[in-house]
C-alpha positions as CSV (number, residue, x, y, z in Angstrom):
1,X,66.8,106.3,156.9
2,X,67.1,109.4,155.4
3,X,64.7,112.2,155.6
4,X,62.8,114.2,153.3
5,X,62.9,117.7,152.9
6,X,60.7,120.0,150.3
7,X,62.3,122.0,148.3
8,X,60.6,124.9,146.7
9,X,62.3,126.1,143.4
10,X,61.3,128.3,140.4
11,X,61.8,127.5,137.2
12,X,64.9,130.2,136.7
13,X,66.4,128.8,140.1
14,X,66.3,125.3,138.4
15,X,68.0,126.0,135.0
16,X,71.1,127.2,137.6
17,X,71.0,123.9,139.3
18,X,71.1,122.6,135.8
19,X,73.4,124.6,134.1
20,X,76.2,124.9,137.1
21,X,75.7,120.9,138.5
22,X,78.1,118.1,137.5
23,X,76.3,115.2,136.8
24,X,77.6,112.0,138.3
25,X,76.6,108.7,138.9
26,X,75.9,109.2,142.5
27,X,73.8,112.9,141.9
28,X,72.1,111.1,138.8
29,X,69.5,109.5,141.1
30,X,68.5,113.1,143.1
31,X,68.5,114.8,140.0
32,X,65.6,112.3,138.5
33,X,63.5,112.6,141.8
34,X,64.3,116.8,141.9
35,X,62.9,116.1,137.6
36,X,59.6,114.2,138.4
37,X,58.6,116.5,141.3
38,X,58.0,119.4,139.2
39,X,55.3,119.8,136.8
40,X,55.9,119.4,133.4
41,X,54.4,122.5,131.5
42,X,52.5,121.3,128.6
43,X,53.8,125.3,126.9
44,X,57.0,126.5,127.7
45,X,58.4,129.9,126.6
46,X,62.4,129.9,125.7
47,X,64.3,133.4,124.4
48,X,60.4,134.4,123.4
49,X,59.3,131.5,121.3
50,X,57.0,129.2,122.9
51,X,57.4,125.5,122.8
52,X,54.7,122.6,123.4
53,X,55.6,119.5,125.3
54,X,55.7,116.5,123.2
55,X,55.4,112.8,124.9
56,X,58.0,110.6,124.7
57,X,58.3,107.4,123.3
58,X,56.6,104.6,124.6
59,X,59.2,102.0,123.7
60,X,62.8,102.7,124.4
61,X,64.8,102.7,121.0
62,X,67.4,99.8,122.3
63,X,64.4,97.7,121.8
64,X,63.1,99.3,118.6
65,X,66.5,98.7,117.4
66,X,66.6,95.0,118.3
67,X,63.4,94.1,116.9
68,X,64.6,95.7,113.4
69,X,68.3,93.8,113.9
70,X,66.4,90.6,114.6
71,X,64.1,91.0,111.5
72,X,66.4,91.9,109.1
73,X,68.6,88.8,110.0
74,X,66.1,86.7,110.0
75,X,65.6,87.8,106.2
76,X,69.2,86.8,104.8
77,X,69.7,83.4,102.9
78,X,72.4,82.0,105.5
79,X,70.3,82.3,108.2
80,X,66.8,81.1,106.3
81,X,68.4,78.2,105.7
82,X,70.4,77.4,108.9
83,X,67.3,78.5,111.0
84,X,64.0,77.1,108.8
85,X,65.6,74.5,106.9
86,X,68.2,73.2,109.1
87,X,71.5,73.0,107.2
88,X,74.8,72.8,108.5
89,X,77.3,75.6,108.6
90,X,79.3,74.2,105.6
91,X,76.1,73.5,103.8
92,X,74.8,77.2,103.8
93,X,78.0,78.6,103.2
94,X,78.4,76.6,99.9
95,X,75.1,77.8,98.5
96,X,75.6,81.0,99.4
97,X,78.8,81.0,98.0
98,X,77.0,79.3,94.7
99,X,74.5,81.8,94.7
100,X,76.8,84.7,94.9
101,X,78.8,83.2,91.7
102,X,75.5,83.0,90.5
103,X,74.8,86.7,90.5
104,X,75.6,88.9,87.4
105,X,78.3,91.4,87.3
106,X,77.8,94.5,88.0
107,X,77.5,96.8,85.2
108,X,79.1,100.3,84.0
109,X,77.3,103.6,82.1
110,X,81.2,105.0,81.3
111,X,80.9,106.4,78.2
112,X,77.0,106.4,77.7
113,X,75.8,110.4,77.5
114,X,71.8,108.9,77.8
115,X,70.8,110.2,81.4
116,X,68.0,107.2,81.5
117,X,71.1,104.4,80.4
118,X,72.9,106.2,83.8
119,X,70.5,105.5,85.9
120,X,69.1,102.3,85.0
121,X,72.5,100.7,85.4
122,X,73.2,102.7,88.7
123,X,69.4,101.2,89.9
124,X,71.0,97.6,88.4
125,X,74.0,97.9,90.8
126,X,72.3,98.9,93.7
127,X,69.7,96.2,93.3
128,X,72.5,93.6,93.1
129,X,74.1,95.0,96.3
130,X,71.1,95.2,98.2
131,X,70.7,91.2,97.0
132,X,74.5,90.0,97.7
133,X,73.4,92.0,100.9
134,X,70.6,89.6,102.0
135,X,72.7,86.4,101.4
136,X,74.9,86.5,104.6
């Protein structure tokens, strides 16, 4: 068993720690328990210009980031009807590949000097992405 020692540190003392240490996986641990022992200021002051603490997250962003991934995938054609409807592979891949022939071309402003021509066919274009998007 290891023993426990106090360690009384001022703020300056610690930034040294933190600014000379080489963090590794085996001082990673120490570092976290030195981190939680001190008081977190809710004002600090850095080169004169006082910050206020802000609280973190309550949900980590891998999990965030899953939740959106799983959404969004749930969305697309191929998987709406593989997952809800219960098609085979081949099945959704040759409606999807229907659908896709399906869509229009995109179109093209070369030559047009009207600003509103520009960007209704650029808002055209991106619409059909964003839908050839959703299919797979």
């Amino acid at each position: 068993m290891t023993d426990k020692i106090t360690l009384e540190l001022t703020l300056d003392e610690l930034r040294l720690i933190d600014k000379h240490l080489w963090i590794s996986v085996s001082t990673k641990p120490i570092l976290e328990k030195i981190k939680n022992a001190y008081p977190k200021p809710d004002i600090i002051e850095i080169c004169g210009v006082k910050y206020q603490r802000v609280e973190e997250l309550t949900k980590p962003m891998d999990e965030v980031m899953d939740r959106l991934i799983k959404k969004y995938q749930s969305q697309k054609l191929w998987n709406m009807l593989r997952d809800e409807l219960g098609y085979s592979v081949d099945c959704c891949d040759e409606i999807v590949d229907l659908v896709e022939k399906w869509f229009p071309k995109e179109q093209s402003a070369a030559g047009s000097q009207n600003v509103d021509t520009e960007l209704l066919v650029d808002g055209h274009n991106h619409c059909l992405q964003k839908m050839k998007e959703m299919l797979r």
